[in-house]
N, C-alpha and C positions, 0 to 999 in steps of 0.2 A: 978654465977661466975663473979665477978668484973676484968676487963681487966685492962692491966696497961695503963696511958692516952697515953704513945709513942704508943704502940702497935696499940690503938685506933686509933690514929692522922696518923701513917704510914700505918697501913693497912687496919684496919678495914673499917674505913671513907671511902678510897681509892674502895675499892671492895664493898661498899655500893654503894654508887655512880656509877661506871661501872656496876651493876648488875641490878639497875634501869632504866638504859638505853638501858642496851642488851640484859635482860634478864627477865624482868616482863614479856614480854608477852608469850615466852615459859614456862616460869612456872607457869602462869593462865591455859595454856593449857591442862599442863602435869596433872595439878592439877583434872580436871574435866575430863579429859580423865582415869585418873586411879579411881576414883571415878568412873564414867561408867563402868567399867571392874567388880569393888569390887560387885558393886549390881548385874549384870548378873550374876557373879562366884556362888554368894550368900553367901561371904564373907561378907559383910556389908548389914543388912537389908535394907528393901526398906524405911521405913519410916525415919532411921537413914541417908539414902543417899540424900533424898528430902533436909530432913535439910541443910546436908551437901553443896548441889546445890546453897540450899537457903544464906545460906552462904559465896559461894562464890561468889555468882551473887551481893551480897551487898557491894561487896569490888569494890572498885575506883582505877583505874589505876594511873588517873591523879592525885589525890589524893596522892596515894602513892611515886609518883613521885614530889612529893613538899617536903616532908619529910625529916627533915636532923637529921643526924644519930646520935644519943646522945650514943651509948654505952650499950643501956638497953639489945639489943637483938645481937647476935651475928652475923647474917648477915641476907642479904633477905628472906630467907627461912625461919628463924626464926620468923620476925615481919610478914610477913605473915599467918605464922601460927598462930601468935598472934590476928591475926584479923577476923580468922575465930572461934578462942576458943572465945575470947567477942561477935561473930555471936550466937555461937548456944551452948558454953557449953563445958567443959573441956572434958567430957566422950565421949559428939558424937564427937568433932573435931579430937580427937585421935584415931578414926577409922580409918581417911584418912591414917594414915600414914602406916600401914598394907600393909606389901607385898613390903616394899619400904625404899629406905634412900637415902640423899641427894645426897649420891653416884653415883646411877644411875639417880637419876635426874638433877645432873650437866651434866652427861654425854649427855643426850637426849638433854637438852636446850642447849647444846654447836651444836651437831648437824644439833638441828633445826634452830638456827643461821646461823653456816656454809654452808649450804646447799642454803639460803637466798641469801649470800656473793657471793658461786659460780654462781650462776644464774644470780644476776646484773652483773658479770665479762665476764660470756657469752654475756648476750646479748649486752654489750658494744659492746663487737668483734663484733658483729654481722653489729652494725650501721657502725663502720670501714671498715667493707668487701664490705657494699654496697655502701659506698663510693668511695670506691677504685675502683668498679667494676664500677661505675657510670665514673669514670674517665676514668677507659680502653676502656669505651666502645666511649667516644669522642676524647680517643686520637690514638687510633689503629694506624693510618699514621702516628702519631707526632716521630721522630726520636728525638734522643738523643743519645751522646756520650756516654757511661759508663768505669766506671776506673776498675782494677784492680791493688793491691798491691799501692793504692791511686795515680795510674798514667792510664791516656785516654790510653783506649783499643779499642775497637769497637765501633759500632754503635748499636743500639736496638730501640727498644720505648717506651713512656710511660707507654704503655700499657702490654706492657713486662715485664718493670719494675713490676707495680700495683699489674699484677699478681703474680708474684712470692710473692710480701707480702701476697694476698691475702691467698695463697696456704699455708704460714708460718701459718697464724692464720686461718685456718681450721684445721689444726696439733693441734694448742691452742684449739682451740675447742674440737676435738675428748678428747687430756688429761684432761681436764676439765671436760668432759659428763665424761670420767669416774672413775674420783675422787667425781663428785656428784652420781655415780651410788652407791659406797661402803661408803660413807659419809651417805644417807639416808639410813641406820639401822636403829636399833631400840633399844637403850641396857637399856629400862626400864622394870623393871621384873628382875636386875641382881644383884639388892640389894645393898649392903657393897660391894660384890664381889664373893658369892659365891652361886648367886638364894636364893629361897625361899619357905618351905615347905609346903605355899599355894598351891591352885589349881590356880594358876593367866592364865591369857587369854593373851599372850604377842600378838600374831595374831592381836587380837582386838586390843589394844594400840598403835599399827601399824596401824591400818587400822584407826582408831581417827586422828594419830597425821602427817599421811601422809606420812610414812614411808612405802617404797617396804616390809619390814619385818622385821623382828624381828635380832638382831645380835644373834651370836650362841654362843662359849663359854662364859659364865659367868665372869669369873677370867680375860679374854682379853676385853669382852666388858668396864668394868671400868680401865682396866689394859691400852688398846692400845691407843697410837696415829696417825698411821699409818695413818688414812683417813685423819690427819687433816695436816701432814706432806705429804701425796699424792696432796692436793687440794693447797698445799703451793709453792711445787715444780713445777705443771704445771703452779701458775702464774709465779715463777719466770723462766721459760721457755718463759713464753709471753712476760713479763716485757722487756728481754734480747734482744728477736727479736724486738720488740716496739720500744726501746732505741738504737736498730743498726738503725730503719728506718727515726726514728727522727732526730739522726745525718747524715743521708743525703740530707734531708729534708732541714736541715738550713744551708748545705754547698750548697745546690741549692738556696738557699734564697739571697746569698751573690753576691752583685755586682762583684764579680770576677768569678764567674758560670753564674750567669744570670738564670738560669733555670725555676726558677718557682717564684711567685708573689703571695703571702697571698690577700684576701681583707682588707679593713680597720677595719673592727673592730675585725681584728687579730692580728695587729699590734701598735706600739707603737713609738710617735717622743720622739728626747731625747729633756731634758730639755736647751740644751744650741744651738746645733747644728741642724738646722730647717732641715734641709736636709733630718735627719735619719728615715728611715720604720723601726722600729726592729722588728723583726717577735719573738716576745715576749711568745706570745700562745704557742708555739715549743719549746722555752725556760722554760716555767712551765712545759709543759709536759714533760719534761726529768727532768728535778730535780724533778716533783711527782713521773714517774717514778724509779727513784732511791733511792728515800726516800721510794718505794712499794717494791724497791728492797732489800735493808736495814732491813728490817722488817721483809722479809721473811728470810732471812738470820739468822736473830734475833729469829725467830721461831724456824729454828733447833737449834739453839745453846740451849736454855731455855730448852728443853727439852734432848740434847744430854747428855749422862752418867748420866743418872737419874734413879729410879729403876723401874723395871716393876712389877707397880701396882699402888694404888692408893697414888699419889703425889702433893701437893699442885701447884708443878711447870707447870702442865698441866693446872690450873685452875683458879682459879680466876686472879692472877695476869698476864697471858698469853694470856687469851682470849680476854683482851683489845687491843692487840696486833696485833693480828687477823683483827680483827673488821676494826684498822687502815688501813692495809697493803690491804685489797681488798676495801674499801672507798677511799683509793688512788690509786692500780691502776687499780679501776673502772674511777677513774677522770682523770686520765691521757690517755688513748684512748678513753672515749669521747669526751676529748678535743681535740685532735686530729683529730678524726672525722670528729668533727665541724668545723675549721677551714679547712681542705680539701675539704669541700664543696664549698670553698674560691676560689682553687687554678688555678690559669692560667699560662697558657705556653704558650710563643710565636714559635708558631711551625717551623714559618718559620726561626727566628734567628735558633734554635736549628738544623735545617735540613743544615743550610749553615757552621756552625762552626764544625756538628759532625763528617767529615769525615776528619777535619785537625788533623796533627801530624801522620800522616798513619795509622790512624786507619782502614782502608778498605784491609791494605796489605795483611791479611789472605788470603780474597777472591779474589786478585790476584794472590797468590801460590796455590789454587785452583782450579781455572780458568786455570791454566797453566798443572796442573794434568787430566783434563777432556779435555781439548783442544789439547793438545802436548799428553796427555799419559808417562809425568813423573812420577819419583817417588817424594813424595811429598818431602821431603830432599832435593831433589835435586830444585824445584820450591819456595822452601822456601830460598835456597841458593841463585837465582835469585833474589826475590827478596830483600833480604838485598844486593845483590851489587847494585840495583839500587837506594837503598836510599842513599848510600854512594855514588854513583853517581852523584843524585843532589845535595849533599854539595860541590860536587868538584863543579858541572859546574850547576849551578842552572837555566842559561841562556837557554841552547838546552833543545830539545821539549825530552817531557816522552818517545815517543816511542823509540827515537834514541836511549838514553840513555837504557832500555829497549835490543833492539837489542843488545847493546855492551856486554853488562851483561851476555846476554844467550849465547851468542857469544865464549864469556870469558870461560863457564862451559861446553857448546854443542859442539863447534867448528862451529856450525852455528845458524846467527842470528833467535830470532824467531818476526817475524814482525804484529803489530797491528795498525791497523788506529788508527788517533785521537780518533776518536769517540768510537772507541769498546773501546781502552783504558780508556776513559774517564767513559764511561759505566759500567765497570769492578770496578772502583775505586770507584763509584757514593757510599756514603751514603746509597740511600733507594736502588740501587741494591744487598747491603751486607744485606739488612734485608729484602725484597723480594725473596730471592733464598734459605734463611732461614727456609724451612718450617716443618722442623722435627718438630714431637711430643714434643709440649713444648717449640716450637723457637720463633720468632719475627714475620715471617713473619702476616700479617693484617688476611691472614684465616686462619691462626693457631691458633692467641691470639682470633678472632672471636670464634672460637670451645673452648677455654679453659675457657673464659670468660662465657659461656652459662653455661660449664658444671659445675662451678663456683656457677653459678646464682641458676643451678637446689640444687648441696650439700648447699646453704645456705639456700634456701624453705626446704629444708630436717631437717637442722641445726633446723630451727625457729619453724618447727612444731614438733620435740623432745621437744625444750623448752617449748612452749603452749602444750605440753602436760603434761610436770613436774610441769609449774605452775598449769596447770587445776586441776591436782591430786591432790594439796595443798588445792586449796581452795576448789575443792570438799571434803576433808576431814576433814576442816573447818567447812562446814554444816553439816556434820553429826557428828560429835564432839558437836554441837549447839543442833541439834535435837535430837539426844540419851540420852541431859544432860538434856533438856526442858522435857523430855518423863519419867524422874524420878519420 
């Protein structure tokens, strides 16, 4: 069949190209791993299956990947098989394809991609988390203001902060693990779409290509996209929280915050104004970030009102797609990452600035609750008269002003030294008396930060254990195809 050259030049080209690059080497996989299955089954004899082996062992990857597409063959799948029929022979090479169609072997090689994709996505997170925690664990004392509805609220600390990201992307991780959990199927053996009246071994093609097992209905195994739309949605769950943490990041970078300081080779001068740090790194990572998020975006759309079953739109021209959107926002939180290893705080500026604008007032209308035995309405009424207070008379001392307040609501005043009021007010007192499950205070974030430490040795060795399964499935994919 001769193609028309548009056709050629807009698609064909196009999805040669991307299948050379994403996808040669799951479909050398798929290729010998289903070949192992045909000889055990005793589908394909043994002598015909050697050939076969021998056949494929003679093809060149790199080779193939130098190769630009003339049109002769209709895609990878094709010239490949063209190169095993000039190996060994029209009649044996068309054994391989028994019990099988490009169908379910697009579906597997998309898999064993994505499954790839989600594992570099984790263990980004992974270097972020121990970043993050690396930080908690030297900033524990370091205070800082923090905003609400982008206006100074409270006091807290870095470490407070950290955690709470860190705590987001362990959430990223759990959906992640298990979009890779339902991602490594196995839907070869599903044919066109509807199996095959072989004896095929799908267990064994599983257990070659690294997959937990085999996918179950036939019709849905080439039909669905669910896993790759599940593995799509938790990055753009990650992306979302990444992209909120970034943008605080560089509003802490800003000479108007002061909060935190990149190293240098995070950073970048401008070309005219010698003065300028621009914390640059922070600025890729959010526009990668949102170009990952774009994409993923882009992913459900591509497949949204499309039919269920087998559709061009899931497939070649989609899975480049893919490929993009976790290459970017694998780049974007290791950048990230990396440059946090950068980051310094000057603790002491931050401890002296975090308690202005009354940010500690809470914890004087609760000091007033635990002390007096108010109700807190009423101790929180107190204290807004006493900040109106000092706009009147900014000059007389807290306490007076203070007594006049409670004065005004109690009928009688209620009296604190300088000192205790001072104490009350203090910055690290508001995050010291903090010590709920999950608060600021330094042996809270201490116990969260451990327990942190132990779910991401958890994290890492679920990973090394997914990768280990791969590549052990690797050698014995190598050894059952050597043993033909």
């Amino acid at each position: 069949m001769k193609f028309a050259p548009e056709y050629v030049t807009y698609v064909l080209n196009e999805n040669f190209e991307d299948a050379k690059a994403l996808l040669l080497a799951p479909m050398m996989a798929i290729n010998y791993a289903h070949l192992v299955m045909l000889e055990a089954q005793g589908i394909v004899p043994k002598a015909d299956a050697r050939k076969l082996r021998d056949a494929l062992d003679s093809i060149s990857q790199d080779d193939i990947r130098r190769v630009q597409y003339d049109g002769t063959y209709e895609d990878l799948f094709f010239y490949v098989e063209h190169l095993v029929i000039q190996a060994c022979g029209e009649d044996v090479a068309g054994r391989l394809h028994t019990a099988r169609s490009r169908n379910d072997i697009d579906m597997t090689m998309y898999r064993m991609r994505q499954r790839e994709f989600v594992l570099g996505l984790i263990a980004a997170t992974f270097a972020l988390r121990r970043t993050l925690l690396d930080l908690a664990d030297r900033h524990r004392d370091t205070i800082l203001a923090v905003h609400t509805h982008t206006q100074r609220a409270q006091p807290t600390t870095v470490a407070h902060y950290m955690l709470a990201v860190v705590e987001q992307l362990e959430r990223d991780a759990a959906r992640l693990k298990g979009a890779y959990d339902r991602t490594n199927r196995n839907p070869l053996g599903a044919c066109a779409i509807t199996g095959t009246g072989f004896p095929i071994d799908r267990q064994l093609t599983s257990e070659l290509l690294g997959f937990c097992g085999p996918t179950g209905n036939t019709y849905g195994s080439i039909a669905t996209v669910d896993y790759l739309l599940e593995s799509a949605s938790a990055a753009t769950v990650m992306l979302t929280g990444h992209g909120r943490f970034v943008q605080d990041l560089l509003l802490w970078c800003t000479a108007e915050f002061g909060y935190m300081r990149l190293g240098d080779g995070y950073v970048q001068c401008s070309s005219i104004m010698p003065q300028k740090r621009n914390p640059v790194a922070l600025e890729h990572a959010r526009a990668i970030s949102s170009k990952a998020l774009g994409q993923a975006q882009a992913i459900v759309t591509a497949v949204h009102n499309t039919p269920f079953g087998d559709i061009v739109d899931t497939e070649d021209d989609l899975q480049p797609l893919v490929f993009a959107m976790f290459r970017d926002a694998t780049r974007a939180v290791k950048l990230v990452a990396a440059a946090m290893t950068t980051a310094e705080f000057d603790a002491a500026r931050l401890e002296a600035s975090a308690g202005d604008g009354w940010t500690t007032l809470t914890e004087l209308a609760d000091t007033l609750v635990r002390d007096e035995g108010l109700a807190f309405r009423t101790a929180h009424a107190i204290a807004q008269r006493l900040i109106s207070a000092r706009q009147r008379e900014p000059q007389r001392p807290l306490v007076d002003l203070l007594a006049d307040a409670s004065k005004d609501l109690l009928g009688t005043p209620l009296k604190y030294s300088d000192a205790e009021l001072a104490r009350v007010l203090s910055a690290r007192y508001f995050v010291e008396i903090r010590k709920t499950f999950g608060g600021p205070a330094p042996e809270e974030t201490a116990r969260a930060a451990k327990a942190s430490r132990q779910q991401l040795e958890a994290d890492e060795g679920w990973w090394s254990g997914a990768t280990n399964a791969l590549t052990k499935a690797e050698r014995l994919l190598a050894d059952r195809s050597a043993a033909l």
